[in-house]
C-alpha positions in Angstrom: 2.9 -16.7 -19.3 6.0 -15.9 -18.3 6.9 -11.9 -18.2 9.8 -9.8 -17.4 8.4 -6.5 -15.8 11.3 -3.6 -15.9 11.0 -0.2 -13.9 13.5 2.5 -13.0 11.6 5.2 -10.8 12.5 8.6 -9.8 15.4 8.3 -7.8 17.4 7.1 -11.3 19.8 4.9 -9.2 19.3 1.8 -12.1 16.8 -0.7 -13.6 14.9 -3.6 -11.3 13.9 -6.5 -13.6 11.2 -9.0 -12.5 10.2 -12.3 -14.2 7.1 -13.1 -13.1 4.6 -15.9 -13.9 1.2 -15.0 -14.4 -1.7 -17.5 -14.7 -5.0 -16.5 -14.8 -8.0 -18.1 -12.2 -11.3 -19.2 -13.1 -12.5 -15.1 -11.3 -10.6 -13.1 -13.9 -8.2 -12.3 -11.1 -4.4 -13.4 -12.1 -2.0 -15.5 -9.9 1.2 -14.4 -9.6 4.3 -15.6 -8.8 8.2 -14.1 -8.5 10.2 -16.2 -10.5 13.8 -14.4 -10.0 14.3 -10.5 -10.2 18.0 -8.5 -10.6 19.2 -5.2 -10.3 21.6 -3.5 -12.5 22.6 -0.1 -11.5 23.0 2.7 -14.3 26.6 4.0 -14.9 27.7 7.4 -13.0 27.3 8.9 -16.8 24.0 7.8 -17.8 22.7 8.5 -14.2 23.7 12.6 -14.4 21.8 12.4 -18.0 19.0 11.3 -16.3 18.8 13.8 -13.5 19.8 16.4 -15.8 17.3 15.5 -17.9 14.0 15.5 -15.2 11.8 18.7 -15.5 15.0 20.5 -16.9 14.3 24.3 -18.0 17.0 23.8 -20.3 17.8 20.6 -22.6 18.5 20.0 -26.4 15.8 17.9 -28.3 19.0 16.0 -29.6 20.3 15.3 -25.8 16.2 14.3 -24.9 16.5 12.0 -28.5 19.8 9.7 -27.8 19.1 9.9 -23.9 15.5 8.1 -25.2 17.1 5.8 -27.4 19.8 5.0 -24.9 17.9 3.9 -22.2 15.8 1.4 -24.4 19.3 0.1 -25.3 20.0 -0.2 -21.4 16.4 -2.0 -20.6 16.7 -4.1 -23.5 20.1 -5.8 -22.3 19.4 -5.6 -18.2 16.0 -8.0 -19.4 18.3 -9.9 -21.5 21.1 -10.2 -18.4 18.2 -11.2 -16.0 17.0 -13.8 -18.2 20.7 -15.4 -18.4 21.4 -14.8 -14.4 18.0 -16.9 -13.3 17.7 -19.3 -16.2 14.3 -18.4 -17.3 13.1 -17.2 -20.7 10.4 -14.9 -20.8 7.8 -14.3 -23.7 6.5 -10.9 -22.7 8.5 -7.8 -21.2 6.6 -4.7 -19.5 9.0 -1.4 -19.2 7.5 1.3 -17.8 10.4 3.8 -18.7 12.0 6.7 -17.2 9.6 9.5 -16.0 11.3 12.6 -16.9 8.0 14.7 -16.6 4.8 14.4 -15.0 1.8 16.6 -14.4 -0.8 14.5 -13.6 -3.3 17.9 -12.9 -4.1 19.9 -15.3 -2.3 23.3 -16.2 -3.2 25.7 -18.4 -0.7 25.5 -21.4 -1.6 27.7 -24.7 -5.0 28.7 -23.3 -6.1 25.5 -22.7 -5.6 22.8 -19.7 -3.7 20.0 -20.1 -2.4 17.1 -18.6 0.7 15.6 -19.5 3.4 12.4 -18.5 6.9 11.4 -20.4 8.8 8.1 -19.9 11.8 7.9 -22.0 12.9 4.5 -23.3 12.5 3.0 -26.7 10.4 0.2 -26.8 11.4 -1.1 -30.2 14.9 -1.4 -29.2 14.0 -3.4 -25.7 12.3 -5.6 -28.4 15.0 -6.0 -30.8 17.2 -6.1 -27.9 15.2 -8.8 -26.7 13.7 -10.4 -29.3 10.2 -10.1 -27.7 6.7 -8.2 -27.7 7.0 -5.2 -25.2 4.2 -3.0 -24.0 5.0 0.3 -22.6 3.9 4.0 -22.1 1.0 2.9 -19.7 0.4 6.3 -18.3 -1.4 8.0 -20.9 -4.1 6.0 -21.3 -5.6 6.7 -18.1 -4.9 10.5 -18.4 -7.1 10.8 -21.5 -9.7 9.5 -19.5 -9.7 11.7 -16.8 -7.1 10.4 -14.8 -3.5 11.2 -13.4 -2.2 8.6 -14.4 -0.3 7.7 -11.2 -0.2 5.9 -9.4 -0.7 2.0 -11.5 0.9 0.0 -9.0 -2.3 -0.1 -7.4 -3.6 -2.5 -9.6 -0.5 -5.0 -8.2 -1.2 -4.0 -4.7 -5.2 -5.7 -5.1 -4.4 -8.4 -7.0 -1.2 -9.6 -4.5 -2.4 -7.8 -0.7 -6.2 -7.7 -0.4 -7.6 -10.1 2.2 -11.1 -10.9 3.7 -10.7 -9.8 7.2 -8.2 -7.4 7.7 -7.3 -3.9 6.6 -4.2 -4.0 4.0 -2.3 -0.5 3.5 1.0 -0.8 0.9 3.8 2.0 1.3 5.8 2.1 -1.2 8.9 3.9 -0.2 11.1 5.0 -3.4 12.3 8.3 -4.6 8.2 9.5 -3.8 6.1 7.6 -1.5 3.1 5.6 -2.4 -0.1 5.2 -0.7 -2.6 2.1 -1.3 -5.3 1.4 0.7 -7.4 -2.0 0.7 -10.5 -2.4 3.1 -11.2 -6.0 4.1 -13.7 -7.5 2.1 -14.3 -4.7 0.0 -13.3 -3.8 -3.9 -12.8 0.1 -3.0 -9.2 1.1 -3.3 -7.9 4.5 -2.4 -4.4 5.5 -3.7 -2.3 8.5 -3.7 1.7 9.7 -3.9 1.3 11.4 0.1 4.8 13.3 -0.8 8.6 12.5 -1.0 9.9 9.3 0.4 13.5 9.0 -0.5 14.3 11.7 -2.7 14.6 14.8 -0.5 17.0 12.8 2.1 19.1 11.2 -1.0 19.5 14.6 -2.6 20.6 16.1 0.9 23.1 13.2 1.2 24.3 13.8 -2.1 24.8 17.6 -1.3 26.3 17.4 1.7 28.0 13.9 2.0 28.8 13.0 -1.6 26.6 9.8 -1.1 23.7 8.5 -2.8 21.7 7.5 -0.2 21.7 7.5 3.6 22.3 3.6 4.5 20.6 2.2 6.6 19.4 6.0 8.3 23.0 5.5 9.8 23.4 9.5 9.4 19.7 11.0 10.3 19.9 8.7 13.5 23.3 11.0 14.9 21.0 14.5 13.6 18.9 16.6 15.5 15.3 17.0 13.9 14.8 20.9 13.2 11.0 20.6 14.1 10.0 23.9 12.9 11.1 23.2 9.1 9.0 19.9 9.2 6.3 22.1 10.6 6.9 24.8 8.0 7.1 22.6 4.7 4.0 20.5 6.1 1.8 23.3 5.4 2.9 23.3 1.5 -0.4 23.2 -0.7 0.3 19.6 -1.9 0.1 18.0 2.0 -3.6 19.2 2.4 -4.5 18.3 -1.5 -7.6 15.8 -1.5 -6.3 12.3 -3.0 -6.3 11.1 -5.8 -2.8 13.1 -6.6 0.8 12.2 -7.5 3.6 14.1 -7.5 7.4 13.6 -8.6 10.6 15.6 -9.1 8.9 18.6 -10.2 6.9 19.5 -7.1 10.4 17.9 -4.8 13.1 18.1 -7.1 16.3 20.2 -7.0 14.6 23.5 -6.7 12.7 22.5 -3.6 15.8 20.3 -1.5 17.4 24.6 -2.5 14.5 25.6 -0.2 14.6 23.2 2.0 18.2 23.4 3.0 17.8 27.5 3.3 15.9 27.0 5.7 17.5 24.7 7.7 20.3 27.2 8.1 23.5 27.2 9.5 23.4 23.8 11.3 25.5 20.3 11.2 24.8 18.1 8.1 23.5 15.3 10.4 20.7 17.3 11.4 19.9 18.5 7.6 19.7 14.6 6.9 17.3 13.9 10.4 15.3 16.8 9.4 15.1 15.3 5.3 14.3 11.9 7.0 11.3 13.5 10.0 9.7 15.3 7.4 9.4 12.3 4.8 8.0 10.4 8.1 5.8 13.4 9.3 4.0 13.4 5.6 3.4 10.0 5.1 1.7 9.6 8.8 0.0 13.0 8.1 -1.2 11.7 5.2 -2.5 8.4 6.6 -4.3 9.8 9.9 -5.9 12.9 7.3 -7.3 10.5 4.5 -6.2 6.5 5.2 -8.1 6.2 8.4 -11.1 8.2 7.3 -11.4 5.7 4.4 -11.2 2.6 6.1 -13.2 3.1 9.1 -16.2 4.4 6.8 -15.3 1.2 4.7 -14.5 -1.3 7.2 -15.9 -1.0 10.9 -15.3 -4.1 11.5 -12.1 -5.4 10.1 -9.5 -7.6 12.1 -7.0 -5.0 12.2 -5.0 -3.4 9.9 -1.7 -4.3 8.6 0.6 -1.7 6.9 3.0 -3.6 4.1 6.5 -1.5 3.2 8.4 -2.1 0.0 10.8 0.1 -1.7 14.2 1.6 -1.2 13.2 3.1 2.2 12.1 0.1 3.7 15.8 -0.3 4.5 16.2 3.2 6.5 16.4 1.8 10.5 15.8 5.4 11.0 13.1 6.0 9.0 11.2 3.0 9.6 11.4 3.7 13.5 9.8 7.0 13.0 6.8 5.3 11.1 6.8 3.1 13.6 6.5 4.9 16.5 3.4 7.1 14.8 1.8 4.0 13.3 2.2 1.2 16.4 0.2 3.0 19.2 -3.0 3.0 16.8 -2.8 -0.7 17.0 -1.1 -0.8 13.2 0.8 -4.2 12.4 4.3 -3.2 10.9 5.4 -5.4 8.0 7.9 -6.1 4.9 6.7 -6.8 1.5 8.6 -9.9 1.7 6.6 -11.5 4.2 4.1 -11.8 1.4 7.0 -13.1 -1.4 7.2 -9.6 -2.6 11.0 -8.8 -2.6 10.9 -4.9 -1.3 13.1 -3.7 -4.6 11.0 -5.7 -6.7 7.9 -5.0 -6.1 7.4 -1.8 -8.7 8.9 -4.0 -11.6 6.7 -6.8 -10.6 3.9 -4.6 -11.1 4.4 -3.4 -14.6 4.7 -7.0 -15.5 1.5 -7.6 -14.5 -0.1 -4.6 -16.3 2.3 -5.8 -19.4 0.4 -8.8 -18.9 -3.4 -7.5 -18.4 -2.9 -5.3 -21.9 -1.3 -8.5 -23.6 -5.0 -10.0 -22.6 -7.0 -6.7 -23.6 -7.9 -6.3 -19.8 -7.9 -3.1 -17.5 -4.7 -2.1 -15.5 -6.1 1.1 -13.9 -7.8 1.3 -10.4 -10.1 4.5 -11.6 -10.2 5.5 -7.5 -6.7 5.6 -7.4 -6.1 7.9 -9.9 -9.5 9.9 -10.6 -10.2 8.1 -14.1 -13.6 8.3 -15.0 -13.2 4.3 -16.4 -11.4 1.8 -16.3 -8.8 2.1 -19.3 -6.6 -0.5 -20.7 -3.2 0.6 -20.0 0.1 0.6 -23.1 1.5 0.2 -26.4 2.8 -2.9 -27.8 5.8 -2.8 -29.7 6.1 -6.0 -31.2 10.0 -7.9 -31.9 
């Protein structure tokens, strides 16, 4: 079967669309293989919506409404331009929507404790749009059962990265950064958002350069780090959380890049960008040497060696990926690309929610229950059919 998986993540630069082909083996365990993917960016208008809409204390119901119905109007035609760009049809699309909200712990809310998620995106016009069965809203499923339902790529991550001998960790680096670790020869998977990844640096350059992003770290490399605001923010309740946890805009949104930039103070905007970029680096290697390297060595004494995979956004920061570097090298880490394995970096999330499109099309399970603290496996999504 042939599916288009669509995903536009928390940095709300566009929509990634992956046709992938998925064939099932004799174990239960899919093949998979990347037929084509695109990228379609959303216009300046519909971007600020987006944003404005994410955790916002103030928004109409109406403005929430159209900006819902809009974007399944946007998914449904990016799937639609995909399929014309590569030439290949597909009989199954997997949107995961637009997460505008996301608590995946529980808060007390009217006296009682809840959990709660929101992706906005109509399904039933991506499948008028397309002419095709969709399945979305895959979060909730796994929150009703205990879970925080984040993060799903996990799922992906086993199916495409787990090998025999060696020790596989995925780092997803988009607007938050992703966490998956695989022991060698072992079913046990271990999965957590450890923090921001780009969102703190692209909101920086947006403040203070009027760009979206930092290319290629090409502005962090001429900054001075300010050590003692890594130091200081590293000590934020979230860092020391025990996984499974997930975070988003909410806990590194606007209100905290206000913080952050009080109290970098009165210095160049080159160094407010290095400082954005150390800290992203400084949590994610916190987070590997404080839970990662616990897991596997209890898991896997004896593994090969451990290879840590990088997809996402991020992956293209020089800067960024030197500073991961030069924490995760001299523990005898192997540094490598998505793509080496014929997982395009930017493609990798959409390729995902193809698959779990896929695994609820079949009625099987698309959570990893020790990724996100589900009590069961849960089959994941809604199908919307054309």
């Amino acid at each position: 079967m042939i599916v288009a998986g669509v995903m536009s993540g928390t940095s709300a630069d566009g929509v990634d669309v992956a046709l992938v082909r998925v064939t099932p083996r004799e174990d239960a365990s899919p093949r998979l293989k990347l037929l084509g993917h695109a990228a379609f960016p959303f216009p300046k208008k519909l971007r600020e919506a987006v944003l404005a809409a994410m955790d916002s204390p103030a928004i109409s119901t109406a403005d929430l409404a159209r900006l819902h119905w809009r974007l399944g109007e946007v998914y449904g035609d990016a799937v639609g331009q995909a399929q014309q760009q590569l030439g290949v049809r597909a009989q199954l699309v997997g949107v995961h929507g637009q997460t505008i909200y996301h608590q995946g712990a529980a808060q007390k809310y009217l006296g009682k404790p809840l959990r709660c998620t929101w992706q906005l995106g109509e399904a039933a016009e991506v499948a008028a749009r397309t002419g095709l069965p969709v399945v979305s809203d895959f979060r909730p499923s796994d929150m009703v059962v205990g879970g925080q339902g984040a993060p799903l790529v996990p799922m992906f991550d086993r199916v495409m990265f787990a090998h025999a001998k060696r020790n596989r960790i995925l780092q997803n680096l988009g607007g938050i950064a992703n966490m998956t670790a695989l022991p060698a020869a072992s079913h046990e998977t271990l999965a957590f958002d450890s923090g921001p990844a780009n969102m703190v640096i692209d909101a920086c350059m947006q403040r203070g350069f009027g760009r979206k992003f930092d290319r290629n770290g090409a502005v962090a490399v001429k900054g001075r780090v300010l050590q003692s605001v890594v130091d200081s923010l590293l000590h934020e309740p979230y860092f020391a959380a025990l996984p499974p946890k997930s975070c988003g805009r909410e806990e590194f949104g606007e209100k905290f890049v206000d913080r952050f930039i009080k109290l970098c103070g009165r210095t160049e905007k080159q160094d407010i960008i290095a400082t954005a970029t150390a800290f992203t680096a400084q949590s994610i290697l916190d987070a590997y040497r404080n839970f990662v390297w616990p897991f596997l060595g209890q898991r896997a004494p004896l593994a090969d060696g451990t290879d840590y995979i990088v997809a996402g956004g991020g992956a293209g920061n020089a800067t960024l990926m030197r500073m991961l570097r030069d924490g995760l090298e001299p523990l005898g880490i192997r540094i490598l690309k998505s793509e080496d394995f014929g997982v395009p970096p930017q493609a990798k999330e959409a390729m995902a929610f193809a698959l779990l499109a896929w695994l609820r099309w079949n009625q099987l399970p698309g959570n990893v229950p020790g990724a996100t603290g589900a009590k069961r496996e849960a089959i994941l999504g809604k199908v919307t059919l054309a």
